[in-house]
C-alpha atoms as one frame of an Amber mdcrd trajectory, in Angstrom:
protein
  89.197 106.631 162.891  86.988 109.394 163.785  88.094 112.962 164.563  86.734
 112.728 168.163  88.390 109.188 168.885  91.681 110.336 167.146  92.171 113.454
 169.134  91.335 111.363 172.323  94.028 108.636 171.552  96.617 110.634 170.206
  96.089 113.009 173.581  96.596 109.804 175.386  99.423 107.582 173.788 100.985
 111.259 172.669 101.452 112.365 175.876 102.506 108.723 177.331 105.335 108.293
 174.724 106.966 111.818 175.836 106.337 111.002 179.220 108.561 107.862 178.607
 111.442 109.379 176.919 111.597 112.009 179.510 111.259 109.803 182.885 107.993
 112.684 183.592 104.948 111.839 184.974 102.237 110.712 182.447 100.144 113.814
 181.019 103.157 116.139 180.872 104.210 115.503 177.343 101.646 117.210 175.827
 102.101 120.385 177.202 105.397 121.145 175.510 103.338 120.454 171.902  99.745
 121.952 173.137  97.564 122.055 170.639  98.839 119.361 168.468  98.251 115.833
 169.053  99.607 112.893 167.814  98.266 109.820 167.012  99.659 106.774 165.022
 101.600 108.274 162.194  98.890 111.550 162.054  99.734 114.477 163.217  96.512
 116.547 164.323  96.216 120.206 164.074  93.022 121.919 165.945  91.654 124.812
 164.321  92.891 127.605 166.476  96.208 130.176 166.953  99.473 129.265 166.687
 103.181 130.737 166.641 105.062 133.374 168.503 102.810 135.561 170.443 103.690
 138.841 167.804 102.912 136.607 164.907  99.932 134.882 165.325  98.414 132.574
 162.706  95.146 131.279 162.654  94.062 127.656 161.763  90.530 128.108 160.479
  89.678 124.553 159.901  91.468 121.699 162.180  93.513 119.261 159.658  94.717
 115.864 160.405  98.160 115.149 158.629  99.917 112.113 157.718 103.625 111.696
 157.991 105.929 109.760 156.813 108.435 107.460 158.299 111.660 107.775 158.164
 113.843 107.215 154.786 115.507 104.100 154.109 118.160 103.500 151.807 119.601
 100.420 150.138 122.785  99.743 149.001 123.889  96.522 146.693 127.167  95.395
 146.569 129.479  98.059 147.821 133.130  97.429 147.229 135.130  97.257 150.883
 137.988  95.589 152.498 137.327  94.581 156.135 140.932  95.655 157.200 143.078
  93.384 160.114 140.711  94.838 162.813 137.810  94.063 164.746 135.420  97.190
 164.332 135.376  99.394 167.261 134.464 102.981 168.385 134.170 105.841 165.958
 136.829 105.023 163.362 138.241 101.528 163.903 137.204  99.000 161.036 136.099
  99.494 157.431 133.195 102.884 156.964 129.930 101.783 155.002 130.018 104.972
 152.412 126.611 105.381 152.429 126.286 106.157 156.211 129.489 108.904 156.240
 128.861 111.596 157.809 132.002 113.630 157.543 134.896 111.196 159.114 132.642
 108.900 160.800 129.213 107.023 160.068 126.448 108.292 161.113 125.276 107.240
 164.563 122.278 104.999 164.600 121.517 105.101 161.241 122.746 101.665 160.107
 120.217  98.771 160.063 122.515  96.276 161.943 120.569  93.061 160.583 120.113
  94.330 157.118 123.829  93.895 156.537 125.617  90.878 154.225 128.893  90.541
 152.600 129.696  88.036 149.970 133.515  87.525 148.003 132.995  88.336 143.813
 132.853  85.061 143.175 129.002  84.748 144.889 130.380  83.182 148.067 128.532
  84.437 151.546 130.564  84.956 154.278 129.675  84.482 157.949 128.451  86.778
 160.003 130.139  87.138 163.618 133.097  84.411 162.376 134.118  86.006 158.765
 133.671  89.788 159.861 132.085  91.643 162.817 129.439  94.509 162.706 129.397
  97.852 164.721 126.077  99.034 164.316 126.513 102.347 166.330 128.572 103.941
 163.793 127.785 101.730 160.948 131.997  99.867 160.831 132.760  96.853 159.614
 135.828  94.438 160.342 137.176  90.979 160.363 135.967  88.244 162.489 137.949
  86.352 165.029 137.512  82.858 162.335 137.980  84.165 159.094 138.192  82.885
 155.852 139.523  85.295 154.039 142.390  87.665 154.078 141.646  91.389 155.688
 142.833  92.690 152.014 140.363  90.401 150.397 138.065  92.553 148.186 134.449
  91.874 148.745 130.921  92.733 148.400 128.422  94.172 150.900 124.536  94.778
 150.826 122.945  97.175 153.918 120.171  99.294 154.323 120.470 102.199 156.805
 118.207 105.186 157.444 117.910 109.156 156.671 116.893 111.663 159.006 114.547
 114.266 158.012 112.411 117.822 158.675 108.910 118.306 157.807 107.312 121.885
 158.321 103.430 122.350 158.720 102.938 125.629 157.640  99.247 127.553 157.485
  98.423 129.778 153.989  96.183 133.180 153.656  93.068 131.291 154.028  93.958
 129.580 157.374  94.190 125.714 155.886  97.363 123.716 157.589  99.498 121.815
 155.444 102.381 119.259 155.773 105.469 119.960 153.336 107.901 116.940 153.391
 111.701 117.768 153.723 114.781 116.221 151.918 115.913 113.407 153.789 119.539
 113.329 154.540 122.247 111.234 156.889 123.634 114.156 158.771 121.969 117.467
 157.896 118.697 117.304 156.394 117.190 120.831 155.494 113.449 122.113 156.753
 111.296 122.166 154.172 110.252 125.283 153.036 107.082 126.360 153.334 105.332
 127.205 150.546 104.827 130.820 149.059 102.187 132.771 150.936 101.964 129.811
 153.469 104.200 130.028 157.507 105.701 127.806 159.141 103.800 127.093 162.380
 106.003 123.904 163.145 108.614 121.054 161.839 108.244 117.474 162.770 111.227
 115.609 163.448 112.004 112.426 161.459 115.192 110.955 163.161 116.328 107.422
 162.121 114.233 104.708 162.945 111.422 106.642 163.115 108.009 104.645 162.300
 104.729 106.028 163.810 104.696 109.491 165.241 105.677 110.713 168.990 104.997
 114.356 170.912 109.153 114.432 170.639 109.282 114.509 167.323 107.827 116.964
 166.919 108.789 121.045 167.435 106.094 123.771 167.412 107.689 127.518 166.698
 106.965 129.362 169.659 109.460 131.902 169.613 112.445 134.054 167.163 115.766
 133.406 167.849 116.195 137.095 168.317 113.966 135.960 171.755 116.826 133.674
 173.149 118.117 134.508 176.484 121.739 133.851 177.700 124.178 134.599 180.167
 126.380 135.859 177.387 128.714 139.307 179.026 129.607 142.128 178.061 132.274
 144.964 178.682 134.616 141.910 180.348 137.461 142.329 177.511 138.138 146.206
 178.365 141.815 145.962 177.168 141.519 143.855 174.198 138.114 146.136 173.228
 140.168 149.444 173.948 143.489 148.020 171.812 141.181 146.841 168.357 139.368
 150.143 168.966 142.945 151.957 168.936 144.268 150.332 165.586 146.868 148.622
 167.541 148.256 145.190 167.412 146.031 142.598 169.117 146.650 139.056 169.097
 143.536 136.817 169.366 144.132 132.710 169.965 141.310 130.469 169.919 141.717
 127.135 172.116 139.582 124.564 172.017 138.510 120.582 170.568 137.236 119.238
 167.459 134.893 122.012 167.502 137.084 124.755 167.562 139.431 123.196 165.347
 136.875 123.058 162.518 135.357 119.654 163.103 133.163 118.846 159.520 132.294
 122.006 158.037 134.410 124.092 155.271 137.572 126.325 156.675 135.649 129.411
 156.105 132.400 128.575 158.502 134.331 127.138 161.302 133.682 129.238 164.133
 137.472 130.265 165.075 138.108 131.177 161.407 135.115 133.581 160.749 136.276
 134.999 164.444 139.313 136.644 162.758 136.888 137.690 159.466 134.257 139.212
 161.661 136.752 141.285 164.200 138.513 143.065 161.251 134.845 143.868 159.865
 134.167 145.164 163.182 137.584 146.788 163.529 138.910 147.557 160.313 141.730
 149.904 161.789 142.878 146.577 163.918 146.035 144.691 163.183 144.520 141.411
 164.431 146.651 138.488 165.159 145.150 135.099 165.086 146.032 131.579 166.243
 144.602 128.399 166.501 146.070 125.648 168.952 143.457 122.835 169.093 143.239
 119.293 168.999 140.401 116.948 168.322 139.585 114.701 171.491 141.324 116.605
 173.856 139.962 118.269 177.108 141.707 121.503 178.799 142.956 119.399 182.096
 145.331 117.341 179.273 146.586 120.482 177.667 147.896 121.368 180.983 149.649
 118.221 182.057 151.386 117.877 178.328 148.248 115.375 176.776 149.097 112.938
 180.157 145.934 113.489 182.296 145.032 110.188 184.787 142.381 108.555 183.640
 142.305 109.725 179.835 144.171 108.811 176.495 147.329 110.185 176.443 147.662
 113.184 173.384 150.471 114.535 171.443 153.115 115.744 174.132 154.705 118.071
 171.550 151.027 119.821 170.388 148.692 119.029 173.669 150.578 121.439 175.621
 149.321 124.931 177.589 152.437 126.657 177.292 152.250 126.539 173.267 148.850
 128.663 173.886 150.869 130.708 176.954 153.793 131.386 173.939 151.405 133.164
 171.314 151.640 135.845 174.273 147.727 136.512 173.248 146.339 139.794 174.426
 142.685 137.237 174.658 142.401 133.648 174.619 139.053 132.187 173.406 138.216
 128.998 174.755 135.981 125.770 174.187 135.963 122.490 175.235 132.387 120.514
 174.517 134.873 117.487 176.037 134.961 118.667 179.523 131.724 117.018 180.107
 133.435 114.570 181.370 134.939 115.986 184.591 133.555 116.326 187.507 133.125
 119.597 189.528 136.658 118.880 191.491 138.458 118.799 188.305 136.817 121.328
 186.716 137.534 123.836 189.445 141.550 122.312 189.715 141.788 122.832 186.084
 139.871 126.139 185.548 141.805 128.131 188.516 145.158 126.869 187.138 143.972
 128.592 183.957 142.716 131.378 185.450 145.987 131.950 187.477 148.241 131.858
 184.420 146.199 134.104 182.541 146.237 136.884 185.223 149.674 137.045 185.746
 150.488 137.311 182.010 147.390 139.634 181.823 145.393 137.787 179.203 142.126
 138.300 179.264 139.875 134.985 179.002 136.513 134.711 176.846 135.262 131.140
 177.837 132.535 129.816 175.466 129.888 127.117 176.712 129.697 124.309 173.887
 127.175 123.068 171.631 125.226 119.986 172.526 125.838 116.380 171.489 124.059
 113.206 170.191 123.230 111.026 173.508 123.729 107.444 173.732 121.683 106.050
 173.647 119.272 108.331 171.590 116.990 110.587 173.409 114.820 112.788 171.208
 113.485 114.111 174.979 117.331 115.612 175.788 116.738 118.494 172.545 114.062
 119.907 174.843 115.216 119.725 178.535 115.610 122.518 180.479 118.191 121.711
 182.910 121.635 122.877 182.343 124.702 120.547 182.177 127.091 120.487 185.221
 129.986 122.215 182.457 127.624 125.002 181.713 126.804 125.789 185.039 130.704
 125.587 185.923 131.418 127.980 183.517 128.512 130.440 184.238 129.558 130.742
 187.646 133.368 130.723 187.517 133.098 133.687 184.684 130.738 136.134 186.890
 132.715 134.763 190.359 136.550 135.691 188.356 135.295 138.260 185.806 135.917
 136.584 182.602 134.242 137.167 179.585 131.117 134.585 178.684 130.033 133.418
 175.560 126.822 131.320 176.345 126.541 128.896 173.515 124.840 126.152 175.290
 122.020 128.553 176.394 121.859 129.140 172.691 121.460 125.421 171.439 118.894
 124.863 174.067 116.583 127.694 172.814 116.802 126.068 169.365 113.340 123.338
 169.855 111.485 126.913 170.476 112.219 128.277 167.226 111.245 124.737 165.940
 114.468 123.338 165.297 115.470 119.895 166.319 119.111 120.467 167.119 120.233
 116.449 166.588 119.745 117.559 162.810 122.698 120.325 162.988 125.283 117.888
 163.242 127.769 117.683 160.128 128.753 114.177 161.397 125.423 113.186 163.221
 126.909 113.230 166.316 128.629 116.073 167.633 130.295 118.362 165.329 128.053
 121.907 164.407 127.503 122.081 160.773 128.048 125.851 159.605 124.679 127.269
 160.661 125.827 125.685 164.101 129.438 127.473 163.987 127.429 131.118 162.849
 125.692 130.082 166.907 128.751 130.017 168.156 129.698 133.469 166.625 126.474
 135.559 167.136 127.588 135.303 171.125 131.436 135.150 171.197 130.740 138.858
 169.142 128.299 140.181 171.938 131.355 139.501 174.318 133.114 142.557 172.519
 130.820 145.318 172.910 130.782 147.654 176.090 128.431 146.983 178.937 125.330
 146.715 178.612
């Protein structure tokens, strides 16, 4: 193909593809990636300037770059038992090892038909009457006719897929390059770009991914120093004043999966490097620290004793707000990335309840907007839309309207596509726990919430 014709069909099917994913009118896609264009599996780069506008690079020669599709792996005859269960949800049947991404497979990247399980002795078993697939997080389990025992040892042969980052980066002399990243299940790494060379832009292999779409890929337009959020300051004047002091100050972090730690090592979870990073801050302090959070919960179950209508019940003895009330904390730091769920009604029920029991015990509230989330069903389009969920807005608004403190993570994780990060691939499970680089997001705002006004 041509130059001319490939920069007019990649323009074209480019800018349809985004247009697609995002429900936008056609033509629209290709301003968010303006002036790259896509076409088939090439990725074209114009000769012209690029990057942040303080750090402009020119391409001196336009290029036309190949990519690759996404990894595949292959695995022969892994050992499993299919367990008494049909598989189910995130954790219910028998993990494929290969897929794990921390606790759970990864979601998506299991080739559902690719999959075939045999006893030792060469005998295939039945697909659908033997065992049952879940493709969504790559589970296994036994069928409703089996012929063989749950505890039966046997053999199975899948292929799933690797996500992965690719950086085009321009040398000295102006030339554009492509520099192809380590794939990985969960967290694949940018590639580097190459010594003397800059990044200009990654492109985003997710799993599945064949020929190339505008979504995939993420041009750097800004620093993540040029992220704007509606994280406060000077709201924690009595906390601030007491670490400043040398006193006693007791600091309990409340919170989800995410707060509790989710997939990443003790020492990068975001509610333990809270503690480290205070008593840096504050060395005089005597800081006091607690964490009372639970995995799958939301903050209207903590306050009904894990018995919420309409939701799972939790732990009655651990899901409950007067274990946080009884740390008598002089600040509570808060996140729920589950309250998605609720509407505004019970968001405004729940959060004033809060809010009232906190005043009259004078604790002071730091409420942290949470990190993003795989979609289901995948949609590469949701890393790059502007419009804020219903929680964060919540949240936003009921901090300025009562006062609170406001650490605006969310705002965060939505400026990531501009610094050319796809934020699907900062997942330690591939699905919705922050790998540490995530958690150190998390931190660089809850911090700017103790500091005076600004």
């Amino acid at each position: 193909m041509s130059r001319r014709r490939f920069l007019a069909a990649g323009a074209v099917a480019g800018a349809a593809c985004l247009a697609r994913a995002r429900g936008a009118a056609p033509g629209k896609g290709a301003e968010r990636i303006a002036p790259f264009r896509v076409g088939g599996d090439r990725l074209l780069v114009p000769a012209t300037h690029y990057g942040p506008a303080e750090a402009r690079l020119r391409v001196t020669a336009a290029a036309e770059l190949r990519v690759d599709p996404a990894d595949v792996v292959t695995v022969r005859d892994e050992p499993l038992q299919l367990g008494d269960k049909p598989p189910s949800g995130f954790f219910v049947g028998a993990h494929l090892q290969s897929t794990l991404a921390g606790r759970i497979g990864a979601f998506g990247s299991l080739i559902g038909d690719s999959v075939t399980v045999r006893e030792a002795s060469g005998r295939t078993l039945r697909r659908g009457e033997d065992y049952l697939v879940s493709a969504p997080f790559a589970l296994l389990g036994i069928g409703p006719k089996p012929t063989i025992k749950p505890t039966t040892p046997v053999l199975v042969s899948y292929s799933h897929f690797l996500q992965r980052i690719d950086t085009v980066a321009v040398d000295a002399t102006g030339r554009a390059s492509l520099i192809r990243g380590a794939p990985h299940v969960a967290v694949p790494e940018p590639a580097a770009a190459p010594p003397g060379a800059t990044a200009i832009a990654r492109v985003y292999r997710p799993f599945g991914a064949t020929g190339l779409s505008e979504a995939q890929v993420f041009p750097i337009v800004a620093r993540a120093a040029d992220a704007t959020t509606a994280t406060t300051t000077g709201r924690l004047p009595r906390t601030l004043a007491k670490l400043r002091a040398g006193g006693p100050v007791k600091v309990v972090c409340w919170g989800d999966s995410i707060t509790v730690g989710g997939d990443v090592a003790p020492e990068d979870a975001w509610a333990n490097r809270l503690r480290r990073e205070l008593a840096r801050a504050f060395p005089a302090a005597r800081i006091g620290h607690a964490n009372h959070s639970i995995g799958g919960t939301k903050s209207a179950q903590w306050l009904h004793n894990g018995d919420f209508p309409g939701l799972p019940k939790q732990n009655q003895e651990k899901c409950r707000f007067d274990l946080v009330l009884g740390e008598h904390p002089d600040v509570v730091v808060m996140e729920f990335l589950n309250d998605i769920v609720f509407d505004a009604d019970v968001l405004r029920q729940t959060y004033g309840a809060i809010d009232a029991a906190f005043r009259s015990r004078g604790i002071e509230w730091l409420i942290v907007t949470p990190s993003q989330k795989v979609p289901q069903p995948m949609d590469l389009a949701e890393m790059v839309d502007g419009r804020p969920r219903l929680l964060d807005t919540f949240l936003r608004e009921f901090a300025v309207d009562r006062g609170h403190a406001l650490a605006d993570a969310a705002a965060r994780w939505k400026h990531l596509h501009r610094e050319g990060l796809p934020y699907f691939a900062l997942f330690g499970n591939a699905f919705n726990h922050p790998n540490a680089y995530g958690h150190g997001l998390f931190i660089e705002e809850i911090m700017k919430c103790f500091q005076d006004r600004s």
